[in-house]
C-alpha positions in Angstrom: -86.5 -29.5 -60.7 -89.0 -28.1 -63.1 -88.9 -25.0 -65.3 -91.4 -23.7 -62.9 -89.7 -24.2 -59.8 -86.1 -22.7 -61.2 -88.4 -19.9 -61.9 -89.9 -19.3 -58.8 -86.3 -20.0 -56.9 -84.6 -17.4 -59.3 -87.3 -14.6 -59.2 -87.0 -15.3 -55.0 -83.5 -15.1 -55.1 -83.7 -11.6 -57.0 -85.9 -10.3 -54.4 -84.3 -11.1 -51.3 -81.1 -9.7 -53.1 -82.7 -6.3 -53.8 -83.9 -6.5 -50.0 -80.0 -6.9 -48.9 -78.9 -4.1 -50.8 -81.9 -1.8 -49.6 -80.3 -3.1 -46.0 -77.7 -2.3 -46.4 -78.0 1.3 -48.1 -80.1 1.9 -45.4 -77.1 1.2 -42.8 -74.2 1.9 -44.6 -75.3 5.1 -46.6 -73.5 8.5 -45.0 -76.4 9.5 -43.1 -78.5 6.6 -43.6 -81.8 6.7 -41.9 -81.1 2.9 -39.8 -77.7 4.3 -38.7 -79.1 7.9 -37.9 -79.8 9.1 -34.4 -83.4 10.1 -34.3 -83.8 9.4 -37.5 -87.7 8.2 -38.6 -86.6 4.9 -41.2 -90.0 4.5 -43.4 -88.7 1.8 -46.0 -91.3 -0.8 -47.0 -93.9 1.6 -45.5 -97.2 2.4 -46.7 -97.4 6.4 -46.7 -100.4 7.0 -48.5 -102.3 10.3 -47.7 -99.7 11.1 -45.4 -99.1 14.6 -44.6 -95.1 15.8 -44.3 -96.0 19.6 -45.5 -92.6 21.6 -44.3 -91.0 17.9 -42.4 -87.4 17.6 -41.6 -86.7 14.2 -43.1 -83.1 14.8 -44.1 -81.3 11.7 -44.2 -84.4 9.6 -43.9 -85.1 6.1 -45.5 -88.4 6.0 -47.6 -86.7 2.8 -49.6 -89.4 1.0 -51.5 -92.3 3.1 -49.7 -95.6 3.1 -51.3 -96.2 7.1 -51.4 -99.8 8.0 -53.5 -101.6 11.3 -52.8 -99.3 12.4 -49.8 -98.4 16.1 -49.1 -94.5 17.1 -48.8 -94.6 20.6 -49.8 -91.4 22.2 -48.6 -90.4 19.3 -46.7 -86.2 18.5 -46.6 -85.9 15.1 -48.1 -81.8 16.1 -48.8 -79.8 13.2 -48.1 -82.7 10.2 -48.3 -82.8 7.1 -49.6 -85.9 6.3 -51.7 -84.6 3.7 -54.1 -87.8 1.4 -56.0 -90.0 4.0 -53.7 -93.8 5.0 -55.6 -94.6 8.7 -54.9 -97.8 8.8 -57.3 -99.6 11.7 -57.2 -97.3 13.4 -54.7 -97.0 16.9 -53.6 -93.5 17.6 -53.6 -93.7 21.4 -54.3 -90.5 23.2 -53.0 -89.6 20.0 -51.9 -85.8 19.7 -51.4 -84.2 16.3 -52.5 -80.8 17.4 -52.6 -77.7 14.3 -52.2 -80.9 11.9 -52.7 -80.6 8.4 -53.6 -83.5 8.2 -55.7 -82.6 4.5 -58.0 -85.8 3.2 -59.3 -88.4 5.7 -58.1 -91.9 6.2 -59.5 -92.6 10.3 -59.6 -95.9 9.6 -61.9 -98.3 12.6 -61.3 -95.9 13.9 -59.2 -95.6 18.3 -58.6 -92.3 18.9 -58.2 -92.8 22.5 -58.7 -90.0 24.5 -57.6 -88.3 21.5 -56.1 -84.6 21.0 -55.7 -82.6 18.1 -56.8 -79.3 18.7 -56.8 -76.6 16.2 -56.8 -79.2 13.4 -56.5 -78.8 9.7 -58.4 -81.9 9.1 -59.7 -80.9 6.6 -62.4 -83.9 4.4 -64.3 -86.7 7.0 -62.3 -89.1 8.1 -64.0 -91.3 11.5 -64.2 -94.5 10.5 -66.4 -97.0 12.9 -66.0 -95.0 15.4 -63.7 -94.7 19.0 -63.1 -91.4 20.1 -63.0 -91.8 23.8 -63.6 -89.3 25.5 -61.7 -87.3 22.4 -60.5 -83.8 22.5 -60.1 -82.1 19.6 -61.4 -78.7 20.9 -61.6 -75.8 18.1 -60.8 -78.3 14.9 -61.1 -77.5 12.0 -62.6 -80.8 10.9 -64.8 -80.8 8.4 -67.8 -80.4 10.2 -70.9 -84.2 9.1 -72.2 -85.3 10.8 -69.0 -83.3 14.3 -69.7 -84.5 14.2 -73.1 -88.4 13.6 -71.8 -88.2 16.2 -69.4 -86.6 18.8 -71.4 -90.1 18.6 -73.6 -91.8 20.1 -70.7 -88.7 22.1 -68.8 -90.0 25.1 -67.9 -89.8 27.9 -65.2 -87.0 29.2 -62.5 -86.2 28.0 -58.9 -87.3 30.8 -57.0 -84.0 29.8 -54.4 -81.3 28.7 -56.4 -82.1 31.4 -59.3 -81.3 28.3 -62.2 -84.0 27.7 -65.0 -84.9 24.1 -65.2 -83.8 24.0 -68.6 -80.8 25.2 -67.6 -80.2 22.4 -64.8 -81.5 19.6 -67.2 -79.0 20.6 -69.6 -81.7 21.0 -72.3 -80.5 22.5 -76.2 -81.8 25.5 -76.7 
């Protein structure tokens, strides 16, 4: 077998693995969106330009969705899965992503104003280019490189929960 071909047989096997465990977080997640009655799953979905402006989507799937230019101001996203999802350019204003499992996500260009994230995983995401005035991060586990990057433009209060995003970040004063 060629150098090539181990390659090709390796970087397959590493995919079809990350597609088992998106599966099976899908299924076996409390409230995941497969198991869920009534539940919409949108993993592996293309949701561009899609409007979800005030959409119930608690305990929903959006697992590797591709999500550019799409509206979910004030929508309830607590309890979703949206591991290796892409929300570029998002509206996610007052957005509520509370108990989300957010591994891998792209929030580049993202407004998360006044959003809130609480008790979310949303380890090796990343926020280039977001607005996060106002967001509530309080009780999320981010990578420390993340904290620190979004502590250089932590400003505001959520309007609901009352906590500066300073504050929730855990940002020195």
């Amino acid at each position: 077998m060629t150098r090539w071909q181990r390659f090709s047989l390796k970087r397959f096997s590493l995919t079809l693995m990350s597609m088992v465990a998106i599966t099976f977080l899908c299924t076996a997640w409390p409230g995941g969106a497969i198991a869920a009655t009534g539940v919409i799953n949108y993993t592996l979905t293309d949701l561009t330009g899609r409007n979800f402006e005030d959409a119930n989507l608690a305990g929903t799937s959006l697992a590797a969705a591709e999500v550019r230019d799409a509206n979910f101001r004030g929508a309830d996203l607590s309890g979703t899965i949206l591991t290796k999802a892409k929300f570029i350019r998002t509206d996610l204003t007052g957005a509520n992503l509370s108990d989300s499992f957010a591994d891998r996500v792209e929030f580049t260009g993202s407004d998360l104003t006044n959003a809130i994230i609480n008790d979310a995983l949303m380890t090796s995401s990343t926020f280039a280019e977001a607005e996060i005035t106002g967001a509530d991060f309080s009780y999320t586990i981010l990578d420390r490189f993340q904290v620190k990057y979004l502590c250089e433009r932590a400003d505001g209060m959520n309007p609901v929960t009352g906590i500066s995003t300073r504050e929730s970040l855990g940002c020195d004063d």
